[in-house]
Backbone as a printed PyTorch tensor [residue, N CA C, xyz], in Angstrom:
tensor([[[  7.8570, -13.9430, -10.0060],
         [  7.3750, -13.7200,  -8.6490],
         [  7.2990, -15.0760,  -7.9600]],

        [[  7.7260, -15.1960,  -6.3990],
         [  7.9700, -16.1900,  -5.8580],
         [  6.7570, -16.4750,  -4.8110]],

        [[  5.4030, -16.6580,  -5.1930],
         [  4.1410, -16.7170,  -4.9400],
         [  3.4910, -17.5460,  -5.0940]],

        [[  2.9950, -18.5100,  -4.2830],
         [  1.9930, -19.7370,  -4.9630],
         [  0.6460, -19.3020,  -5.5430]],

        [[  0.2520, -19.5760,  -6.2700],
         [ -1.0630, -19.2760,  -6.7690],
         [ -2.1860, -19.7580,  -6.6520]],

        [[ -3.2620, -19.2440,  -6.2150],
         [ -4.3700, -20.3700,  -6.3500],
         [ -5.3890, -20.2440,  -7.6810]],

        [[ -5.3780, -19.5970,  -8.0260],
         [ -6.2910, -19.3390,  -9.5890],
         [ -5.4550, -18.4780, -10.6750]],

        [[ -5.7850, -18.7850, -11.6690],
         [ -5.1220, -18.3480, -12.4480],
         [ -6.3610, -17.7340, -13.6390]],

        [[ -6.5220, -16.4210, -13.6840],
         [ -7.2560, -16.0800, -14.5720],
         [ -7.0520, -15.3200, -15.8170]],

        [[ -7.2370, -15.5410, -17.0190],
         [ -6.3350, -15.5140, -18.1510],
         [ -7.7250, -13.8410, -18.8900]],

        [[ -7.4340, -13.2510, -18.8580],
         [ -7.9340, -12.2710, -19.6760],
         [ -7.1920, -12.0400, -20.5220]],

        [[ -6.3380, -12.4060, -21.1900],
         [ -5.7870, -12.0100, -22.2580],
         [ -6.9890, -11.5290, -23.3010]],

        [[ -6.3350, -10.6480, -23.9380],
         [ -7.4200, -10.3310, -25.5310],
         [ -8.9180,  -9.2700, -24.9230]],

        [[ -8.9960,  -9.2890, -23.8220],
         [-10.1110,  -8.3950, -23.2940],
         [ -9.4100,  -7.0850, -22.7930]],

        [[-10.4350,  -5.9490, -23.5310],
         [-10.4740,  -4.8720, -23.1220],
         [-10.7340,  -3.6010, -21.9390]],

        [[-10.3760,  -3.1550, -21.3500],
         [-11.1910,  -2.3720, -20.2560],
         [-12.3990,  -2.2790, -20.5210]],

        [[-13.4720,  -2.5840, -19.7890],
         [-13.5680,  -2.6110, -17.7100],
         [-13.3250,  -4.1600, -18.0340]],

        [[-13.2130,  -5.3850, -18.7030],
         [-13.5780,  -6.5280, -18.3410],
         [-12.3320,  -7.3600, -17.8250]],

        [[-10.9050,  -6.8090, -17.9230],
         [-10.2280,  -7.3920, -16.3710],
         [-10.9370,  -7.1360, -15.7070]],

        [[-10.9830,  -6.1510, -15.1170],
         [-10.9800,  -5.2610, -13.6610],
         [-12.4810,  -6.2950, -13.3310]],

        [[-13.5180,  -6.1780, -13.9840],
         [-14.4890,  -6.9730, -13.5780],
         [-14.8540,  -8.6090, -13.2000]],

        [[-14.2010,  -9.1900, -14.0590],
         [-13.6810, -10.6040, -13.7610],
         [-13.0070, -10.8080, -12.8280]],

        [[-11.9200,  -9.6760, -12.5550],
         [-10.9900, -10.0490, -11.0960],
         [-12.2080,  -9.8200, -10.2510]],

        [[-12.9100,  -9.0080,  -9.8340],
         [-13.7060,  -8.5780,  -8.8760],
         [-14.3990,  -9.8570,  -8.7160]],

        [[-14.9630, -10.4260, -10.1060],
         [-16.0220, -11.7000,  -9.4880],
         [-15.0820, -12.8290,  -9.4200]],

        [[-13.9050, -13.2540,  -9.6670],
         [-13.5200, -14.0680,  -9.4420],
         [-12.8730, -14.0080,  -7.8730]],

        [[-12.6510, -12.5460,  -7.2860],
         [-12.0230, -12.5950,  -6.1380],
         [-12.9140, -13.4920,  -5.0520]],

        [[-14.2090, -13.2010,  -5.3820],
         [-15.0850, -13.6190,  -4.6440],
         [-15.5410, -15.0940,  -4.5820]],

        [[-14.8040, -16.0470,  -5.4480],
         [-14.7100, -17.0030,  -5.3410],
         [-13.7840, -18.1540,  -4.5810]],

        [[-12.5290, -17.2090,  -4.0540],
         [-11.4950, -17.6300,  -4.0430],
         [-11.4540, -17.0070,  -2.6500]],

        [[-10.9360, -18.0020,  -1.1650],
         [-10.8460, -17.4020,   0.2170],
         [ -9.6840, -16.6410,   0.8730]],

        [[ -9.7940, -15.8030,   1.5580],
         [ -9.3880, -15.0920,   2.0700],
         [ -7.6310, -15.5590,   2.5320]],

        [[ -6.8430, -14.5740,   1.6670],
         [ -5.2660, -15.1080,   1.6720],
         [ -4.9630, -15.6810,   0.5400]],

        [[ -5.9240, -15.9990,  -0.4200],
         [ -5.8270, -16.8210,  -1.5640],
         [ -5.2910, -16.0340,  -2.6470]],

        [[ -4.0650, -16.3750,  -3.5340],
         [ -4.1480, -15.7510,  -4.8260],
         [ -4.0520, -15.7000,  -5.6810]],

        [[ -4.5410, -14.7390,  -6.2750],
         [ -4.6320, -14.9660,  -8.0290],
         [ -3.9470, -14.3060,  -9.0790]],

        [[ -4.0180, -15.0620, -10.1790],
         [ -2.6010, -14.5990, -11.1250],
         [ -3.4490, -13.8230, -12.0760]],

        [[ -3.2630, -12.9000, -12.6580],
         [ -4.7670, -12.2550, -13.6540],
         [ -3.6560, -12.3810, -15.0550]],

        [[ -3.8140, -12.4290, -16.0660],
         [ -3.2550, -12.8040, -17.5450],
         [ -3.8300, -11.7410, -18.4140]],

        [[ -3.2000, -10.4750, -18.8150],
         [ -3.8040,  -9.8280, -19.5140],
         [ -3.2520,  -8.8000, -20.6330]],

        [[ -3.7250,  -8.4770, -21.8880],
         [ -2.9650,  -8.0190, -22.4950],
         [ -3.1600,  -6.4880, -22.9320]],

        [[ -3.9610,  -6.1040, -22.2980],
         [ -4.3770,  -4.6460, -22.0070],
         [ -3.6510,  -3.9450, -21.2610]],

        [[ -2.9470,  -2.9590, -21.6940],
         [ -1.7480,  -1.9040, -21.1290],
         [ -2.4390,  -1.3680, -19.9180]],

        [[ -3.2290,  -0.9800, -20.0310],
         [ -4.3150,  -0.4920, -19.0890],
         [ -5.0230,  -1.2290, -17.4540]],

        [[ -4.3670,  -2.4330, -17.6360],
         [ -4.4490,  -3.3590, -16.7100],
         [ -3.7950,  -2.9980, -15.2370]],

        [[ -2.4520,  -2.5520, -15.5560],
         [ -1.4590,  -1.9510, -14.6330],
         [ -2.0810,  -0.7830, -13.4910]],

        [[ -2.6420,   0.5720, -14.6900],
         [ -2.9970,   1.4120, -13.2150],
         [ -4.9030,   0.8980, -13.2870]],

        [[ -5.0080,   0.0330, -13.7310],
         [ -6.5300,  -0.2420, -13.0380],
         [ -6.5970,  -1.2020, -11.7260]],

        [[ -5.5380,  -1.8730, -12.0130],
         [ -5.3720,  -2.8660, -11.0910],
         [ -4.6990,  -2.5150, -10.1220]],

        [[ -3.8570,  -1.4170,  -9.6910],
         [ -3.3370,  -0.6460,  -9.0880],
         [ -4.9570,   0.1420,  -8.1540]],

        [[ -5.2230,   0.9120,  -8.7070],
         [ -6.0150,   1.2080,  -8.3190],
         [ -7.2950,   0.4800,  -7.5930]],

        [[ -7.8250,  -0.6670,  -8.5460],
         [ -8.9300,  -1.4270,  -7.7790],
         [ -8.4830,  -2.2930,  -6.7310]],

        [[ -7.1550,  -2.3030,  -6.5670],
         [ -6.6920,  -2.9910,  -5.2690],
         [ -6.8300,  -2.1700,  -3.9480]],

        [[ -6.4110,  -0.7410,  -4.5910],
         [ -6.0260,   0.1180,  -3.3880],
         [ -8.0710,   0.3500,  -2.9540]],

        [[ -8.7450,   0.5060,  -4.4800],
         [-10.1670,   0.8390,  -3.1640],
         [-10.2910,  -0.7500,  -2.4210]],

        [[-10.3630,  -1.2980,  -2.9990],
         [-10.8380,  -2.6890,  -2.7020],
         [-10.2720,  -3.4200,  -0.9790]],

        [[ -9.1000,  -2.8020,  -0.7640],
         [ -8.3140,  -3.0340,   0.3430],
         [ -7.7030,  -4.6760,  -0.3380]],

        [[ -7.8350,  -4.9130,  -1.5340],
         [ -6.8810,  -6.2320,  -1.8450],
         [ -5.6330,  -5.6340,  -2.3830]],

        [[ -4.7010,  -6.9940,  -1.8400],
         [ -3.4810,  -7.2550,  -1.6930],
         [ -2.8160,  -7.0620,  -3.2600]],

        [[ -2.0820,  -6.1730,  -4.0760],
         [ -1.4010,  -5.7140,  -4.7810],
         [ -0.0390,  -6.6420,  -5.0810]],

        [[  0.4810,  -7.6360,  -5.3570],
         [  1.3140,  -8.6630,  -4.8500],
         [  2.4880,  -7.7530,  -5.6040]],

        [[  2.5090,  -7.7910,  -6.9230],
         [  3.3340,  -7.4060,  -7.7650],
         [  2.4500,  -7.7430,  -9.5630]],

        [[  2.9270,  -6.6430, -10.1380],
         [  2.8760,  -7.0350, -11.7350],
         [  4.1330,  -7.2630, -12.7220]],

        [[  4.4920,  -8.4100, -13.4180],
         [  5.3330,  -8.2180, -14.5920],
         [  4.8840,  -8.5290, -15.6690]],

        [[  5.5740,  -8.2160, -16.5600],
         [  5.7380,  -8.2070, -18.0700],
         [  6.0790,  -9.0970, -18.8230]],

        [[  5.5700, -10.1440, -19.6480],
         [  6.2210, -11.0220, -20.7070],
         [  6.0330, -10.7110, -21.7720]],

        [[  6.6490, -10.3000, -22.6700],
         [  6.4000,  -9.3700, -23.5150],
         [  5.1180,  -8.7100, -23.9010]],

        [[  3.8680,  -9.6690, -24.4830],
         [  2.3260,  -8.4150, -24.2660],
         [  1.9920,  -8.7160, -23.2180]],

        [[  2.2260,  -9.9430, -22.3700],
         [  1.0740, -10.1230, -21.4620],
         [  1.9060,  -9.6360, -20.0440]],

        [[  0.8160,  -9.1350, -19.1690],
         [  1.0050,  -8.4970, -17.7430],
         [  0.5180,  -9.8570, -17.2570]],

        [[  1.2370,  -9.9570, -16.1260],
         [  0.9000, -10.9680, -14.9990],
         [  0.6860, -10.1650, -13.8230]],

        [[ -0.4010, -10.3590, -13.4750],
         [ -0.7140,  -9.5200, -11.8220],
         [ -1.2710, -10.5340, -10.9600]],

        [[ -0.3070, -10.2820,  -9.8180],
         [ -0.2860, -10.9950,  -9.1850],
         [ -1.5380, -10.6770,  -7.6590]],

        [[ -2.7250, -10.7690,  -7.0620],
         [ -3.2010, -10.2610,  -6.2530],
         [ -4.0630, -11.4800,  -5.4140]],

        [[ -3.5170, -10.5710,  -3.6580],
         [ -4.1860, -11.3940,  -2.6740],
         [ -5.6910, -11.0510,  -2.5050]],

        [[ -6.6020, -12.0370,  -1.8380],
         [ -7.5210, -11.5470,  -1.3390],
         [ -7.6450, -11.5750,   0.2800]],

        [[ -7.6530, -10.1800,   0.4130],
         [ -7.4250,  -9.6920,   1.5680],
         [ -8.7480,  -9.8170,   2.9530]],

        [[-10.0800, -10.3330,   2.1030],
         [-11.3640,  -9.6160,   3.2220],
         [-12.1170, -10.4550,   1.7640]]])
């Protein structure tokens, strides 16, 4: 993905809810337009993060695959 990043947060090895929760408090660290790369190796990452973008009204950038780990890519929108 052709995206600059501003944080990079590595959950690898953590289980559901604790992406989804770390992105939430880390979004809030990070200003508005800013974004972040989430690192994670939980399959489950994909439609949570899908989803907590869409309530959240944050920016969904894109997710890929390196072999275990998901890279999700998300703006903060508000």
């Amino acid at each position: 993905m052709d995206v600059v990043v501003d944080r990079v947060l590595d959950c690898t090895g953590q289980a559901c809810p604790l992406p989804v929760v770390n992105t939430a408090r880390t979004m809030k660290t990070i200003e508005v337009g800013q974004v972040i790369e989430l690192l994670a190796t939980d399959p489950g990452v994909e439609p949570d993060m899908k989803a907590w973008s869409s309530r959240t009204k944050n920016t969904l950038l894109g997710i890929e695959r390196d072999g275990d780990v998901y890279h999700v890519f998300l703006r903060r929108a508000r």
